[in-house]
C-alpha positions as CSV (number, residue, x, y, z in Angstrom):
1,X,-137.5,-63.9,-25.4
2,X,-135.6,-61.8,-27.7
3,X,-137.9,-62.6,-30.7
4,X,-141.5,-62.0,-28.1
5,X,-139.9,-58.6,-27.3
6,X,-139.3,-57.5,-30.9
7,X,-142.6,-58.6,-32.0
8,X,-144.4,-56.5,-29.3
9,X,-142.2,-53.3,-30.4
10,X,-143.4,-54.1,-34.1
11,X,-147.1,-54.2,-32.4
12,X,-146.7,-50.6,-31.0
13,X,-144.9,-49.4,-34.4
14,X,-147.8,-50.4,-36.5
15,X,-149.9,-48.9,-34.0
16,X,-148.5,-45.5,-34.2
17,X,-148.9,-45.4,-38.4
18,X,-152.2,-44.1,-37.4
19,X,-150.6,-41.5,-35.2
20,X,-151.7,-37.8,-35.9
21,X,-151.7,-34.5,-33.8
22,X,-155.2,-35.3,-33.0
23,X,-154.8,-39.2,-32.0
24,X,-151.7,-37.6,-29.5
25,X,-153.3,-35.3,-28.1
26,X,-156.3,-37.4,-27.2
27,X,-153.9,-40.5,-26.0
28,X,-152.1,-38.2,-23.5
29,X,-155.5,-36.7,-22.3
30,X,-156.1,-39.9,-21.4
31,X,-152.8,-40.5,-19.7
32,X,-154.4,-38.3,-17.1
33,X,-156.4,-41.4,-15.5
34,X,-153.1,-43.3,-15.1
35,X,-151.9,-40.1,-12.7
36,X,-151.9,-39.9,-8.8
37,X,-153.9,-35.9,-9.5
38,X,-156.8,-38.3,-10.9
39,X,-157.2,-40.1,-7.9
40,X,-156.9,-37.1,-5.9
41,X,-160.2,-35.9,-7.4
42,X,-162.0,-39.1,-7.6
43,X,-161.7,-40.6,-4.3
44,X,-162.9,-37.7,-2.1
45,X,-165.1,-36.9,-4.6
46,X,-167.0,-40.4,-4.1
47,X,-166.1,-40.4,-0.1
48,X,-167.7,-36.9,0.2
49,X,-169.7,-36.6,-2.4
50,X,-171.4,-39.6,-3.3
51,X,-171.3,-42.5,0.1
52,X,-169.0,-42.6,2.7
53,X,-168.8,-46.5,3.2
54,X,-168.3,-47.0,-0.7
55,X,-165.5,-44.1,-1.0
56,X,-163.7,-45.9,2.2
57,X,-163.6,-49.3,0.1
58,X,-162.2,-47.8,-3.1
59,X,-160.0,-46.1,-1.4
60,X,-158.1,-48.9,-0.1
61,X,-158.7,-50.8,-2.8
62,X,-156.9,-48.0,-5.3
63,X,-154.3,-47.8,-2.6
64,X,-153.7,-51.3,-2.1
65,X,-153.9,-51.9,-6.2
66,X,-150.9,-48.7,-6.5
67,X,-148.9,-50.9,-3.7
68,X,-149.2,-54.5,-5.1
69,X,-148.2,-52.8,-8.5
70,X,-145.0,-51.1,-7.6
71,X,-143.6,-54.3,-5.7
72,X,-144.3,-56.4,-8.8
73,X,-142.6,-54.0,-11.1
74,X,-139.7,-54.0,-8.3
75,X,-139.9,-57.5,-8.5
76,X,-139.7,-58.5,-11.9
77,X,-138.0,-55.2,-13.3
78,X,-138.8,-55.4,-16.7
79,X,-138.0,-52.2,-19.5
80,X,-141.2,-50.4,-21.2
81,X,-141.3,-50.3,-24.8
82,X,-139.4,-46.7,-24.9
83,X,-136.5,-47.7,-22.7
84,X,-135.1,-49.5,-25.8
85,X,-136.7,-47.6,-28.6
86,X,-137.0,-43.8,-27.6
87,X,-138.8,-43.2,-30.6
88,X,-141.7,-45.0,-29.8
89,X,-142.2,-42.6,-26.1
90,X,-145.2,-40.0,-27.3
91,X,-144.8,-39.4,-23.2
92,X,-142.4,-39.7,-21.1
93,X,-143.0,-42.7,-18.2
94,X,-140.2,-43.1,-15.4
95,X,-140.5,-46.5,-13.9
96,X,-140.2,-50.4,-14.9
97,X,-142.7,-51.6,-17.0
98,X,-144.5,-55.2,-16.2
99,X,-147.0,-55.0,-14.9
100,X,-149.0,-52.0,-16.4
101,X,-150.8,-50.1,-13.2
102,X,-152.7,-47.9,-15.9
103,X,-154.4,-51.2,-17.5
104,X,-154.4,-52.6,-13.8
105,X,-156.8,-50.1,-12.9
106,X,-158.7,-49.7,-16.2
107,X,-160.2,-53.5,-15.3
108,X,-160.3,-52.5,-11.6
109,X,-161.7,-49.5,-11.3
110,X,-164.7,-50.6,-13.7
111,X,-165.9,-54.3,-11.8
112,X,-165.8,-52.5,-8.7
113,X,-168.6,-49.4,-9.9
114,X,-170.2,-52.2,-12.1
115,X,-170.5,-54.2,-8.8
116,X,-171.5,-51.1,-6.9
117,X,-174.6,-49.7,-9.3
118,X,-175.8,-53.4,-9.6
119,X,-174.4,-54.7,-12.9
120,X,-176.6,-52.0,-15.2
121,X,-176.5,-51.0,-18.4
122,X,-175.0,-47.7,-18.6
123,X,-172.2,-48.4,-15.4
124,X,-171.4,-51.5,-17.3
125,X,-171.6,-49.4,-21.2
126,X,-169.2,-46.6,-19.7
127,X,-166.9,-49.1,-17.7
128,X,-166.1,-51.1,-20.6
129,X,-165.2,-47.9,-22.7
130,X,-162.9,-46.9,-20.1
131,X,-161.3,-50.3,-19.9
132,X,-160.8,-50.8,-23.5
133,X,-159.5,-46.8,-24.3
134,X,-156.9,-46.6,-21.1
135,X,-155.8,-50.1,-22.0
136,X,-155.4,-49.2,-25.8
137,X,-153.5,-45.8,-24.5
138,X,-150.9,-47.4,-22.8
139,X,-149.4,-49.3,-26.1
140,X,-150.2,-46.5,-28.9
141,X,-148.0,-44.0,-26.1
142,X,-145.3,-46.5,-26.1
143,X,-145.0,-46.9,-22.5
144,X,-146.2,-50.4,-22.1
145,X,-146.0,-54.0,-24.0
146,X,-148.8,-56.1,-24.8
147,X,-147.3,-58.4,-21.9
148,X,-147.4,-55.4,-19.3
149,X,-151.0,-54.9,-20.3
150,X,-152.1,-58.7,-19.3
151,X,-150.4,-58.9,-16.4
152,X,-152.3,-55.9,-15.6
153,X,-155.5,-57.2,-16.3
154,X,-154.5,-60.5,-14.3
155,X,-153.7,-58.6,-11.0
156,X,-156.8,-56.2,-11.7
157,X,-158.9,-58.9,-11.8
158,X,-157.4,-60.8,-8.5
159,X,-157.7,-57.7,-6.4
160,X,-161.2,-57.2,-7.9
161,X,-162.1,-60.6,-6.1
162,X,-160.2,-59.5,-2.9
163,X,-162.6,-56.3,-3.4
164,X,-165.6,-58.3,-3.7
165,X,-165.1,-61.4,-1.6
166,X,-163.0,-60.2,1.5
167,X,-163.5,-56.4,2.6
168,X,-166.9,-56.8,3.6
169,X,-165.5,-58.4,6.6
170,X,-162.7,-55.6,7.2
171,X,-165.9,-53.2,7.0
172,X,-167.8,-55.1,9.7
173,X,-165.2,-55.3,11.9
174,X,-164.4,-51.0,11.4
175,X,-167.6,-50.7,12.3
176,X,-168.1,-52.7,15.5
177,X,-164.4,-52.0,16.9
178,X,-163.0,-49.0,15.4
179,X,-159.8,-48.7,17.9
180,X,-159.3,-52.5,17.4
181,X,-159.1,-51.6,13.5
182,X,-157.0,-48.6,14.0
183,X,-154.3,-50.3,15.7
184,X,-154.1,-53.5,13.4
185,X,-154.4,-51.4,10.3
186,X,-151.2,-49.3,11.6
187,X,-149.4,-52.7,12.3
188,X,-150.0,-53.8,8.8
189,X,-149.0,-50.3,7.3
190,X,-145.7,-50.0,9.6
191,X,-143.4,-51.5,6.8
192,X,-144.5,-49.3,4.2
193,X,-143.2,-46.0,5.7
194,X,-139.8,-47.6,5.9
195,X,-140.1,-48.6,1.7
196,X,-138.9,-45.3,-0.1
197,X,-140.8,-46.6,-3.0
198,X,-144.5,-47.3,-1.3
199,X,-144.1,-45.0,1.9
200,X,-146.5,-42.3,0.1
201,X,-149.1,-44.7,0.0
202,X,-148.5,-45.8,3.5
203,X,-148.6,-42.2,5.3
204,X,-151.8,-41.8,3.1
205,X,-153.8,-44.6,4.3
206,X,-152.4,-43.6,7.7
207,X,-154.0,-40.5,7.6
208,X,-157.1,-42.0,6.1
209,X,-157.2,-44.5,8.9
210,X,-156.5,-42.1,11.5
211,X,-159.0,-39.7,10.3
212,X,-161.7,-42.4,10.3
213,X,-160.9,-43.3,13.8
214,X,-161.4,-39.7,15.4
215,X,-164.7,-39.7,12.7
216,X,-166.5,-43.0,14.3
217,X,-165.4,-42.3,18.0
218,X,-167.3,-38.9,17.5
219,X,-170.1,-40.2,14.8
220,X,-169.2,-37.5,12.3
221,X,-170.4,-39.6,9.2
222,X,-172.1,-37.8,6.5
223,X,-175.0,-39.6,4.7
224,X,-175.8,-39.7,1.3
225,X,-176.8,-36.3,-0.3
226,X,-180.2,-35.6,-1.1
227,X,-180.0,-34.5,-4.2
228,X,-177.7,-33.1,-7.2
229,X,-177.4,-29.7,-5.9
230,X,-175.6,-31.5,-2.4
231,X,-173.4,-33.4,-4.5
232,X,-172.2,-30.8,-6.4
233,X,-172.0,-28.2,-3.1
234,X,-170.0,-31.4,-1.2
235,X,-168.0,-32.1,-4.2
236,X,-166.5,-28.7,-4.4
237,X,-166.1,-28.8,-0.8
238,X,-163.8,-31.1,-0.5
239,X,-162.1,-30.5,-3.8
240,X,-161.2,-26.9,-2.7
241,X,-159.3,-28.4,0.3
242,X,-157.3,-30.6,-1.4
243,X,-156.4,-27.5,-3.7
244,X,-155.7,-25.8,-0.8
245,X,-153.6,-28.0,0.7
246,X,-151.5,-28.7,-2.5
247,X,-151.3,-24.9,-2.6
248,X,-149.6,-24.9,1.4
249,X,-147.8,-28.1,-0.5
250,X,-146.3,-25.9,-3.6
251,X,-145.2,-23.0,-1.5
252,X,-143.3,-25.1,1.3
253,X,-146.0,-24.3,4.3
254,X,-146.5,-28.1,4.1
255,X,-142.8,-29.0,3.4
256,X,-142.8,-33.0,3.0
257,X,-144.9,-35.0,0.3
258,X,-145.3,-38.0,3.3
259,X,-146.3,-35.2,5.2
260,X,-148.9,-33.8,2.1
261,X,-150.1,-37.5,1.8
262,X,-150.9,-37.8,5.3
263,X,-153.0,-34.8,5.4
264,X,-154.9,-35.0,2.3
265,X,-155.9,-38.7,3.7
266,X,-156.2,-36.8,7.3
267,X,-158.9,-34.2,5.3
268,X,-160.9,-36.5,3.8
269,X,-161.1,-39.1,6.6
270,X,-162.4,-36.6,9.2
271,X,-161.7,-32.9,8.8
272,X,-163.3,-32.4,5.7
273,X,-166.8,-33.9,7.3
274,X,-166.1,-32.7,10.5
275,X,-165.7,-28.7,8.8
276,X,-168.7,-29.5,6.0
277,X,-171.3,-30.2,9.3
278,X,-169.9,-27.2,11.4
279,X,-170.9,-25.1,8.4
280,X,-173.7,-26.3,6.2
281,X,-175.5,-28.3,8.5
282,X,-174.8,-26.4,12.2
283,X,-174.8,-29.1,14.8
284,X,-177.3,-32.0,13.4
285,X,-176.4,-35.4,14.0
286,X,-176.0,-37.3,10.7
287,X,-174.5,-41.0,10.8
288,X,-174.4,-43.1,7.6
């Protein structure tokens, strides 16, 4: 064990001989798609601006990914890289180590937009550049070993299949028995408010799920844009909300993060559609 845990550390040291201000700078850019801010923008972004029914699924998904990860690195509570060798920490990473949630999602969040725009060329070009830089970041920062960065990839890949395999029958049933859902989904996220570590994510989803309740009773589903210009008008929409509400966040109006969390999932599950028809589109009935 000793000798596996040395060798990694020598891994990341020979790593970093290529360091330079450039290479650091570039590497903690990229640290920015391991941060909750990043989902913050992508996930309404795709819910608002893209399709409803696909920005529902990777929601949960993302969620449920950030959940499984926390409880395994609770679980098996195992140092990064820069816990025993400061010098190696080009960023600072609070936290246990295995397994990495940065190369978790780099394999997760790619299969699921491969799978989405139909296994082609450029989805599948891009995806795999993502995969292979955020991956790659996580070592030449020093915040992960080669170990976290496979165990990543492993429970990536398993969640991918629960993506793939077993939500479309949560979406069918949503559909057909929204109050039904609502009430088992609440059930099921209970425990999480009561887990200091994963009650964020569980007043989130709450909000999310709430949101889409009051959305289906009242069939306040957006469809798909029309063009670039109502991508671009939703996707600012939505984005100035959430600024919005960070800004209530920052100067105490909103004075809890569970309570933040809960209404950023509560904006984009139904107030931000709800406020986008009442203005652009008046009173016109559009379902997904």
């Amino acid at each position: 064990m000793l000798f596996m845990i040395h060798f990694q550390l020598e891994i990341i040291r020979f790593m970093q001989l290529m360091r330079n201000e450039y290479l650091d700078a570039f590497f903690k850019f990229l640290n920015f798609f391991d941060t909750p801010n990043f989902y913050y923008i992508l996930l309404p972004v795709i819910w608002i601006g893209y399709n409803r029914k696909f920005g529902i699924k990777l929601t949960i998904i993302m969620m449920l990914s950030s959940i499984v990860n926390d409880l395994l690195k609770n679980i098996f509570m195992l140092p990064r890289p820069s816990d025993l060798d400061i010098t190696l920490a080009i960023i600072q990473v609070k936290g246990y180590g295995f397994p990495s949630g940065g190369a978790q999602s780099a394999l997760l969040l790619p299969l699921i937009f491969i799978d989405q725009f139909k296994y082609k060329k450029i989805p599948i070009i891009l995806g795999s550049l993502y995969f292979f830089l955020i991956s790659f970041s996580r070592l030449y920062l020093g915040v992960h070993f080669l170990t976290d960065i496979f165990g990543g990839w492993i429970v990536g890949g398993l969640i991918f299949l629960i993506y793939k395999y077993l939500f479309p029958y949560f979406n069918g049933f949503f559909e057909k028995k929204p109050l039904s859902f609502f009430w088992i989904y609440q059930l099921i996220l209970l425990p999480l408010l009561f887990i200091p570590k994963l009650s964020l994510y569980g007043f989130a989803l709450s909000g999310v799920v709430f949101g889409l309740l009051i959305a289906s009773i009242n069939h306040l589903s957006l469809s798909n844009p029309k063009n670039i210009g109502e991508f671009l008008l939703r996707t600012a929409f939505v984005i100035s909300g959430i600024f919005l509400l960070y800004f209530l966040f920052e100067i105490n109006i909103i004075f809890d993060e569970h309570a933040f969390a809960y209404v950023i999932g509560f904006w984009v599950g139904f107030l931000c559609p709800y406020l986008y028809r009442k203005i652009f589109l008046k009173n016109s009935k559009i379902k997904n």
